[in-house]
C-alpha positions as a Markdown table, in Angstrom:
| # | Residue | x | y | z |
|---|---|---|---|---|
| 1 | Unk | -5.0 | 37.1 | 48.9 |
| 2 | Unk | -4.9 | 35.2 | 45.9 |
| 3 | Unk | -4.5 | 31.3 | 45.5 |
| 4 | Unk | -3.0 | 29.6 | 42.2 |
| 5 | Unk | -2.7 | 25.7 | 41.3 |
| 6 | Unk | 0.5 | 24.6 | 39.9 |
| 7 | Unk | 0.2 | 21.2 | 37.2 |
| 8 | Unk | 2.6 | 19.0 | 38.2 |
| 9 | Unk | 5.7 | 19.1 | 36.5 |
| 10 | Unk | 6.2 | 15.8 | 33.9 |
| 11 | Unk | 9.4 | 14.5 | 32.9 |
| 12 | Unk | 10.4 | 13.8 | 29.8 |
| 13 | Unk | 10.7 | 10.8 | 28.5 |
| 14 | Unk | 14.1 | 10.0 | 26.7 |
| 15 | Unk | 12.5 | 9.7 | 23.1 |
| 16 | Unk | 11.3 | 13.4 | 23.2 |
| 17 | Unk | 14.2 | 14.9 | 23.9 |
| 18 | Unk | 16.2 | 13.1 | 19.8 |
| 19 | Unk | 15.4 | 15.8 | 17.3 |
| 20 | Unk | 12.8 | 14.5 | 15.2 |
| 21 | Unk | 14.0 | 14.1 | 11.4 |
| 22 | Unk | 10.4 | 15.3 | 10.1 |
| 23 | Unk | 7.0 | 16.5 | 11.0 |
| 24 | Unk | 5.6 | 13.1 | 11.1 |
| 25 | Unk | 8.6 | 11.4 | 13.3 |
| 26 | Unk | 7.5 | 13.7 | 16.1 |
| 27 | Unk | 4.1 | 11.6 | 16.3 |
| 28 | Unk | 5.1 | 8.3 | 15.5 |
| 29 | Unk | 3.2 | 7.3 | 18.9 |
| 30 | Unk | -0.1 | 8.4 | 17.9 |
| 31 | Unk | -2.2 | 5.8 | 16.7 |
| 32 | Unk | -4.1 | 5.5 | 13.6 |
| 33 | Unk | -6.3 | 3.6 | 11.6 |
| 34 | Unk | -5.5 | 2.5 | 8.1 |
| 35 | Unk | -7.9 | 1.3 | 5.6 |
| 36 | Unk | -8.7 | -0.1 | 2.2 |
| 37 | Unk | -12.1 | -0.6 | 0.4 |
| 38 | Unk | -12.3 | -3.8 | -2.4 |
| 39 | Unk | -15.6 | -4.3 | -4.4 |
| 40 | Unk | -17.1 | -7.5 | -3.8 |
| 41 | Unk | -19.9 | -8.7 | -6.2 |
| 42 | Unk | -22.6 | -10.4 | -4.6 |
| 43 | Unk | -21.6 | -10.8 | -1.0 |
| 44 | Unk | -24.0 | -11.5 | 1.5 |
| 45 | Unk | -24.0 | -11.9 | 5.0 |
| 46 | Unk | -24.5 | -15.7 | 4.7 |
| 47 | Unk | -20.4 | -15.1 | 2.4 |
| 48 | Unk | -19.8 | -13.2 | 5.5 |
| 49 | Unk | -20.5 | -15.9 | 8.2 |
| 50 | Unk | -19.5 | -18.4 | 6.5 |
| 51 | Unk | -15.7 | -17.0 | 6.4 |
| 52 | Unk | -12.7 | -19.3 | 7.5 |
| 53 | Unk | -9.0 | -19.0 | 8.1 |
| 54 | Unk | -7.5 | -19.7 | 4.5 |
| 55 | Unk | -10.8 | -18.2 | 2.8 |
| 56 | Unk | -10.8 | -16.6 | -0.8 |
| 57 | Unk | -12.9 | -13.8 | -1.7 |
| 58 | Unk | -13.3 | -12.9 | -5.5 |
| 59 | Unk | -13.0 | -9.5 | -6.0 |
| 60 | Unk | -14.1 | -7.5 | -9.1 |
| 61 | Unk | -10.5 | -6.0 | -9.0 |
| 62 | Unk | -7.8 | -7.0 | -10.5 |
| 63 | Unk | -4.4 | -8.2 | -8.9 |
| 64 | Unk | -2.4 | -5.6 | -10.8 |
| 65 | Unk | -4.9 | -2.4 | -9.8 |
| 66 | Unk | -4.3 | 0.1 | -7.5 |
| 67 | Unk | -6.3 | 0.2 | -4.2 |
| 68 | Unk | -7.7 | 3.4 | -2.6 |
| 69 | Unk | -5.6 | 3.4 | 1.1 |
| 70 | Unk | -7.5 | 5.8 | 3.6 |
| 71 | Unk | -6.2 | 7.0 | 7.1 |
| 72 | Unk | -8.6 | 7.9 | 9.5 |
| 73 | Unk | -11.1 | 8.4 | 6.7 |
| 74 | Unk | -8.8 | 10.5 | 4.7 |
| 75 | Unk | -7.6 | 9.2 | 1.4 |
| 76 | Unk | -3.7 | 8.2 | 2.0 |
| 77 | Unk | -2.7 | 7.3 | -1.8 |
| 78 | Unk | -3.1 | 3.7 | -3.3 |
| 79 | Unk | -1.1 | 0.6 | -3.2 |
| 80 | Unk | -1.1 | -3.4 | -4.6 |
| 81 | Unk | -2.0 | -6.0 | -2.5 |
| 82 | Unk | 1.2 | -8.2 | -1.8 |
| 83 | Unk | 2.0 | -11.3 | 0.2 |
| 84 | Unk | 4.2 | -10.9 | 2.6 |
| 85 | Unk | 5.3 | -14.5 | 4.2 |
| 86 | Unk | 1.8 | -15.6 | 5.3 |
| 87 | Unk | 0.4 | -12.2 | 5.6 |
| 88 | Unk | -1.5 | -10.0 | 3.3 |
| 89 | Unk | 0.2 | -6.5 | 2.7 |
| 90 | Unk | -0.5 | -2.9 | 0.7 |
| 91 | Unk | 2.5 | -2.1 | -0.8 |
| 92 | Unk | 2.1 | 2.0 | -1.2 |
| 93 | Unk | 2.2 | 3.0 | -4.8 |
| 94 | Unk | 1.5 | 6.5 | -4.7 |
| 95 | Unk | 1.3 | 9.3 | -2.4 |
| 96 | Unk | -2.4 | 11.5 | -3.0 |
């Protein structure tokens, strides 16, 4: 005689039953890591420890350039630094 194991059945949660409007809407709960990469001249470790709340760091980038903007490791587009209330934002520029 042969024996099976059932999975349990799992109900659906209400989001996964809307249509999603695009490929990416279907994920929107996966999580992800975004990331940008500035060149700093001459920062050491001492720079490093030494960082406050309200601390400026001098890039070698100007304000107007576009940053590289990487998710998971994988190069996103770029986008401009912007101040967003008393946060510091990427404002997406263009798509890679």
């Amino acid at each position: 005689m042969a024996t099976a194991q059932v999975a349990p059945v799992r109900a659906e949660s209400p989001q996964a039953k809307e249509p999603a409007n695009g490929p990416m809407e279907a994920y929107h709960w996966l999580q992800c890591r975004a990331t940008t990469e500035i060149a700093v001249p001459r920062f050491t470790v001492g720079d490093l420890l030494n960082l406050r709340k309200g601390s400026v760091v001098k890039t070698t980038s100007p304000v107007a350039n576009d940053v590289p903007v990487k998710v998971n490791k994988i190069l996103l587009g770029w986008g401009r630094f912007e101040a967003m209330d008393e946060h510091l934002a990427i404002r997406i520029t263009e798509l890679a």
